[in-house]
C-alpha positions in Angstrom: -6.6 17.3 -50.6 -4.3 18.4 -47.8 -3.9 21.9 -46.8 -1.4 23.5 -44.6 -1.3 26.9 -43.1 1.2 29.5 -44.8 3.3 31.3 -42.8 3.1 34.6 -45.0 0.5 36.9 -44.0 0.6 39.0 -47.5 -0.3 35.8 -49.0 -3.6 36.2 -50.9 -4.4 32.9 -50.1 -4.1 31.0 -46.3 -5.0 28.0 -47.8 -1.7 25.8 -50.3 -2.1 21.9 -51.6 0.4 19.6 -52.8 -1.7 19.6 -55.8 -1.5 23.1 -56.7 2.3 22.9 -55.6 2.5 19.4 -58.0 0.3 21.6 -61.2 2.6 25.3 -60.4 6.2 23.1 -61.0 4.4 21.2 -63.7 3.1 24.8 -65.7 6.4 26.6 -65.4 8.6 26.6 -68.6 12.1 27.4 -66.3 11.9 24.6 -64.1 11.6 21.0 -65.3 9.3 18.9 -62.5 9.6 15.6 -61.2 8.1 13.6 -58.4 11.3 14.0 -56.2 10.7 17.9 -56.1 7.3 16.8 -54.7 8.6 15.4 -51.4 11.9 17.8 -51.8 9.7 21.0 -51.7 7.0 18.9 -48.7 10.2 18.3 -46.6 12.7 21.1 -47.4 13.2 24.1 -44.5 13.0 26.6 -47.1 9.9 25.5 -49.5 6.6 27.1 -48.5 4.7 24.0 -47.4 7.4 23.7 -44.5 6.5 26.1 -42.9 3.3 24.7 -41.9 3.0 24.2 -37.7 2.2 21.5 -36.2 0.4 23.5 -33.2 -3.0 22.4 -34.3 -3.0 19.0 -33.6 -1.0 19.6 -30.3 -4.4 19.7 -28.2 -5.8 16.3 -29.6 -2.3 14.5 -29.4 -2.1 16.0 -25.5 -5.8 14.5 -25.0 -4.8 11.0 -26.6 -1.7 11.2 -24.3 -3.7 12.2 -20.8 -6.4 9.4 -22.4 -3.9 6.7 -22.8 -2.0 7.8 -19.5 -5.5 8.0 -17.6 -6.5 4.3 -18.8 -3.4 3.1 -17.8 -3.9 4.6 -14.6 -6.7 3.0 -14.4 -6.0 -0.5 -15.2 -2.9 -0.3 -12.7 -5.7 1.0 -10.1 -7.7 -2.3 -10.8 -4.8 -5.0 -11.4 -3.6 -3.9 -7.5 -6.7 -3.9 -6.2 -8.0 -6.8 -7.5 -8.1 -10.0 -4.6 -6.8 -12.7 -7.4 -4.1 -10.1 -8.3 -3.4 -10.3 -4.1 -4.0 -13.8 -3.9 -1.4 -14.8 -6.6 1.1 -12.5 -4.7 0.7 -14.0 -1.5 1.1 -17.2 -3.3 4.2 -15.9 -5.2 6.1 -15.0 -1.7 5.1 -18.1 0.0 6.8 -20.3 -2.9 9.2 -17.6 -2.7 10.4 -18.6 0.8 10.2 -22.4 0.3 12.3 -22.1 -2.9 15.1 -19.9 -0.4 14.5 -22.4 2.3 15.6 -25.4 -0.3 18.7 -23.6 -1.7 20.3 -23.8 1.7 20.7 -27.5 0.7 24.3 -28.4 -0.2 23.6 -30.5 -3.6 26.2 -32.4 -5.8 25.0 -30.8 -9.0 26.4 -26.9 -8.7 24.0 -26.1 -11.6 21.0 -26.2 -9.6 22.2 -23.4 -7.3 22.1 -21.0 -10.3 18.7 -22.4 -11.4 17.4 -21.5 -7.7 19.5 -18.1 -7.9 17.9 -17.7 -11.4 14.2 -18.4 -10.0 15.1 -15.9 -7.0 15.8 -13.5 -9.6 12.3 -14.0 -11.2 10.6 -13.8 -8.0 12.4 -10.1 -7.6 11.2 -9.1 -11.1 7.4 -9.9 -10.1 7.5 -8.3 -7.1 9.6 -4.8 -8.8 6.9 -5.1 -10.9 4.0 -4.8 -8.3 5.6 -2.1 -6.6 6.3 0.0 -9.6 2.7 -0.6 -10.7 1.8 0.6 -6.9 4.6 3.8 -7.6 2.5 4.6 -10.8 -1.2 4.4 -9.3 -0.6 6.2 -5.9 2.1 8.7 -7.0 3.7 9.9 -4.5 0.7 8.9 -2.2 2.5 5.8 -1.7 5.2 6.8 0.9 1.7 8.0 3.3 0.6 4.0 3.6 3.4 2.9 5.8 2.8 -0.6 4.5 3.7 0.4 0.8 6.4 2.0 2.1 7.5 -1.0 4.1 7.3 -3.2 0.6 9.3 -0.6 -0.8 12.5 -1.2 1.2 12.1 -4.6 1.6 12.2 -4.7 -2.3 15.0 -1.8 -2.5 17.4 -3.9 -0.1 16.3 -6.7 -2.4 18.0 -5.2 -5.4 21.0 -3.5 -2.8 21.9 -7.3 -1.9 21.6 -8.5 -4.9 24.0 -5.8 -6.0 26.1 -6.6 -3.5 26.1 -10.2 -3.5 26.9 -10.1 -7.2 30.1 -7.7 -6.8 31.9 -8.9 -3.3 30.0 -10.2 -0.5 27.8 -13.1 -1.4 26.8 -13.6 2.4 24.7 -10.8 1.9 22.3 -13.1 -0.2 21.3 -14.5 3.2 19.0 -12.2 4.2 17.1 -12.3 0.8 14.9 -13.8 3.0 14.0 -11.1 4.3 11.5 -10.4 1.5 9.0 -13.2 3.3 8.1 -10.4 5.6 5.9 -9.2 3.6 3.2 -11.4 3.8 2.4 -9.4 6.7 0.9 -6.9 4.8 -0.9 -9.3 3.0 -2.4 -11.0 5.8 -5.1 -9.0 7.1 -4.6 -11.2 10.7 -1.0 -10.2 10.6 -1.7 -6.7 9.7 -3.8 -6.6 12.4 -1.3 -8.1 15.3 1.3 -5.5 13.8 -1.0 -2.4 14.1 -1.6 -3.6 17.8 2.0 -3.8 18.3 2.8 -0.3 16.7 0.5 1.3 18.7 1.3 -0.5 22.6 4.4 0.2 22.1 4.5 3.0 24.2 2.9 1.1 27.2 5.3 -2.0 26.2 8.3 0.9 26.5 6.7 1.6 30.4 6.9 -1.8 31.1 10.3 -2.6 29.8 11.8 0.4 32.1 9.9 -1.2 35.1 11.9 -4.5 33.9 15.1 -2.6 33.3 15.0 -1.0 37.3 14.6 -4.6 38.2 17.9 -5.7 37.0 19.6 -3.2 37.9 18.4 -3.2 41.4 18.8 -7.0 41.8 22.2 -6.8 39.8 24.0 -4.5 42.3 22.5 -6.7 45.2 24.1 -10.1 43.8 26.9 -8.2 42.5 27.8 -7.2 45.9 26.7 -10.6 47.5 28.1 -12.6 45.2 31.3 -11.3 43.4 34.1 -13.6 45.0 32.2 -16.8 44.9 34.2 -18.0 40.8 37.3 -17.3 42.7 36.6 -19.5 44.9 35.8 -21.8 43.3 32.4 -22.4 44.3 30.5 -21.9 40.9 31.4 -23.1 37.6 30.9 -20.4 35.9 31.7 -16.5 36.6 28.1 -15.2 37.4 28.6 -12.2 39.5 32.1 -10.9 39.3 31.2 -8.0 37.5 28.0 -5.2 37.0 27.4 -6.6 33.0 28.3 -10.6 34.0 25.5 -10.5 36.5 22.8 -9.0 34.1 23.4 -11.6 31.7 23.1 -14.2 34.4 20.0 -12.1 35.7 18.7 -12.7 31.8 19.2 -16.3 31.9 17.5 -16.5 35.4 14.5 -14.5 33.7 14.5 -17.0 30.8 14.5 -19.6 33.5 17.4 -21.7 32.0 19.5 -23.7 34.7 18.2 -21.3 37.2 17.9 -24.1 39.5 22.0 -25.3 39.3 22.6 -21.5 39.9 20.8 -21.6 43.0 22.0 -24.9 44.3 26.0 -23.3 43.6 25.5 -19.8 45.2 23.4 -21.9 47.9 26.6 -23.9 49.4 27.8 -20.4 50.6 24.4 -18.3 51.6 21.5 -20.7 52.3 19.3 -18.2 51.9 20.5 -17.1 48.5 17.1 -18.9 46.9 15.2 -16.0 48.6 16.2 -13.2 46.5 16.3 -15.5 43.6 12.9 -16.7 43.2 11.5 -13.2 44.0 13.6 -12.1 41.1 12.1 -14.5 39.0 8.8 -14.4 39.9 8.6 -10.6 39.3 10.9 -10.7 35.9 9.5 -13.8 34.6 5.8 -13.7 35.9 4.6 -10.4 36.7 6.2 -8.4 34.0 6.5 -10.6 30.9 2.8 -11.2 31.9 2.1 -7.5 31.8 3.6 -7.2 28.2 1.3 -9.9 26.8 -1.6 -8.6 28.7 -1.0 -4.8 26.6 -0.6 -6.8 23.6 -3.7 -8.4 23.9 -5.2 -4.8 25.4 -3.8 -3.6 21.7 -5.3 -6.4 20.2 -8.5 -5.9 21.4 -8.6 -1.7 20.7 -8.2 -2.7 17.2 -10.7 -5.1 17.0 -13.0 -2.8 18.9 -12.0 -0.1 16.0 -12.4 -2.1 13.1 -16.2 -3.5 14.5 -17.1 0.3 15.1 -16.0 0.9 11.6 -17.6 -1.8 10.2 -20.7 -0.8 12.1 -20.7 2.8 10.6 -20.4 1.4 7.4 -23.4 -0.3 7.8 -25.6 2.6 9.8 -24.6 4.4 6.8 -25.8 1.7 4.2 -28.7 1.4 6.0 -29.7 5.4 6.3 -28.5 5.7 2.8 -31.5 3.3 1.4 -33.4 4.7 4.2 -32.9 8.1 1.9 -33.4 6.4 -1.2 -37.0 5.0 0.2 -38.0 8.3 0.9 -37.3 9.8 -1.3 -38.9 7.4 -3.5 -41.5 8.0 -1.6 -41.9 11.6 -1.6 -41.8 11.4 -5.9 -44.8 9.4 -5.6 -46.9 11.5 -2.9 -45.8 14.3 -5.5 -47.1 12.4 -8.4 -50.5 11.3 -6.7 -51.3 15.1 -5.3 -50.3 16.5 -8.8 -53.2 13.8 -10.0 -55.6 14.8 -7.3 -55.0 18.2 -8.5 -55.6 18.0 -12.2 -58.7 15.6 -11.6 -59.7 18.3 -8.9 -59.0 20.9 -11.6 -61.2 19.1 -14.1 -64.0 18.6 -11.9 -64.2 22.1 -11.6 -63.8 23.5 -15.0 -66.8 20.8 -16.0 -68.9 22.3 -13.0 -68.1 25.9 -13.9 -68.8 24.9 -17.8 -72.6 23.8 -16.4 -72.8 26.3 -14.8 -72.3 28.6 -17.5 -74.5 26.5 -19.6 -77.3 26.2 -17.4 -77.3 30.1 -16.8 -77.4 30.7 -20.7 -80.4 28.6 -20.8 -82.1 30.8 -18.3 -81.8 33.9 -19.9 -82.8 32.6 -23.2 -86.0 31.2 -21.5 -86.5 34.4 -19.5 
């Protein structure tokens, strides 16, 4: 029988059944009853058994709703985490980027362009998927791990171009590719190089302004020493006619390409033009490029230094945990033999003290 609460305190009775509603309409002489009024009077605004609430099973419906919410909370939790689930997403961007890399291929058939554009789309749906699974387990959380945040946008701008690409500018599928970058957060070597970069860049900043005084120093020199040689026809090209023409020939001179036939040119007018020239290179090429690879691998190294510490603690802490464990162990059993001692200890003496007491009673009787 089902019961609902009545909303009439004067009510004698809290308690009112479809039964007794079904036997009241059945008994009454002025109303004739049928099976309709049943389900009329269960779900009509006005009839009494309406105006039962609901408020009662609120709690247990809110506790199957945080239940359900909590296990799927944490089954996201375990499908990110999991190294197979990592695995197959490493795998997924890899074929990801060879699928891109083959598209660029002009092909007869125009059909197989949309069936690479249609796979491309696939690949974006698993990887929207994996980031909103990561949105739902880490909550807002997520934009504090720059590397979540960093799939993030690469995924957003995924979905931008595509947008894009399918309204106007289809160049802008191009740099789709751009999604391939991040494998590096699912390299733990690349992850690695990238967290050294991040943090020398500061000292990598120091070195490019030593670079940058450099050129500008050595571009107002052969600036000034070498403006009028194009017009006179004694290079090929215009090197040094102006301030910005004679850093980008400083930049090639860094890079080291045709250096040499630069030399030999400006050479015909000022012998002893290869002087400042190979000092430039030496110091831009040599002594500063070799100072940005040596902070890298300074960076490099910190991090490597970092993660061994870590990995050290982790273990001093294994170790001193099970250190605990035994003896604590330990301790338990110390208690358990002393509390032995003591009640065979105990029992010694209650027999003594009962021989005592008997041999004592035997003297008196004697005496």
């Amino acid at each position: 029988m089902i019961h609902f609460s009545i909303s009439d305190d004067n009510s004698p009775s809290k308690g009112y059944s479809l039964q007794d509603d079904y036997l009241y309409n059945h008994n009454s002489p002025s109303k004739p009853h049928s099976q309709q009024d049943d389900y009329d009077s269960l779900y009509d605004d006005n009839s009494p058994s309406r105006s039962y609430s609901r408020q009662d099973d609120s709690p247990y419906e809110k506790h199957a709703e945080q239940s359900c919410y909590q296990r799927m909370h944490v089954r996201s939790g375990q499908i990110i985490n999991d190294d197979r689930f990592q695995n197959m997403m490493i795998f997924l961007i890899i074929i990801n980027a060879i699928t891109i890399g083959i598209a660029t291929f002009t092909f007869e058939n125009k059909n197989i362009n949309n069936i690479f554009n249609r796979i491309d789309f696939l690949f974006l749906l698993f990887f929207t998927i994996e980031i909103a699974l990561h949105c739902f387990y880490h909550g807002v959380s997520l934009f504090y791990d720059a590397w979540l945040v960093f799939d993030f946008i690469i995924i957003t701008i995924s979905w931008l171009g595509l947008g894009i690409a399918l309204s106007s500018f289809k160049r802008i599928r191009a740099f789709r590719v751009v999604r391939v970058i991040r494998l590096i957060s699912r390299v733990k070597t690349m992850k690695d190089l990238v967290s050294a970069l991040m943090k020398s860049t500061s000292r990598i900043f120091t070195v490019e302004i030593l670079l940058v005084l450099f050129f500008y120093v050595f571009g107002v020199i052969f600036t000034q020493l070498f403006k009028n040689l194009y017009e006179e026809g004694y290079t090929t090209e215009d090197y040094f006619s102006r301030l910005d023409k004679t850093f980008f020939t400083l930049f090639q001179l860094m890079t080291l390409d045709s250096w040499s036939d630069i030399t030999k040119q400006v050479m015909q007018v000022f012998p002893f033009a290869w002087a400042p020239i190979i000092i430039f290179i030496v110091i831009s090429s040599f002594v500063v490029i070799n100072l940005v690879i040596a902070v890298i691998c300074d960076s490099v190294s910190e991090v490597q230094k970092i993660e061994f510490e870590s990995h050290i603690e982790r273990i001093n802490s294994i170790a001193s945990e099970r250190s605990q464990i035994g003896l604590r162990e330990l301790e338990l059993k110390l208690d358990k033999v002393t509390a032995l001692v003591k009640k065979v200890v105990e029992k010694k003496q209650s027999e003594d003290e009962k021989k005592i007491l008997v041999t004592e009673t035997k003297i008196k009787k004697t005496a």
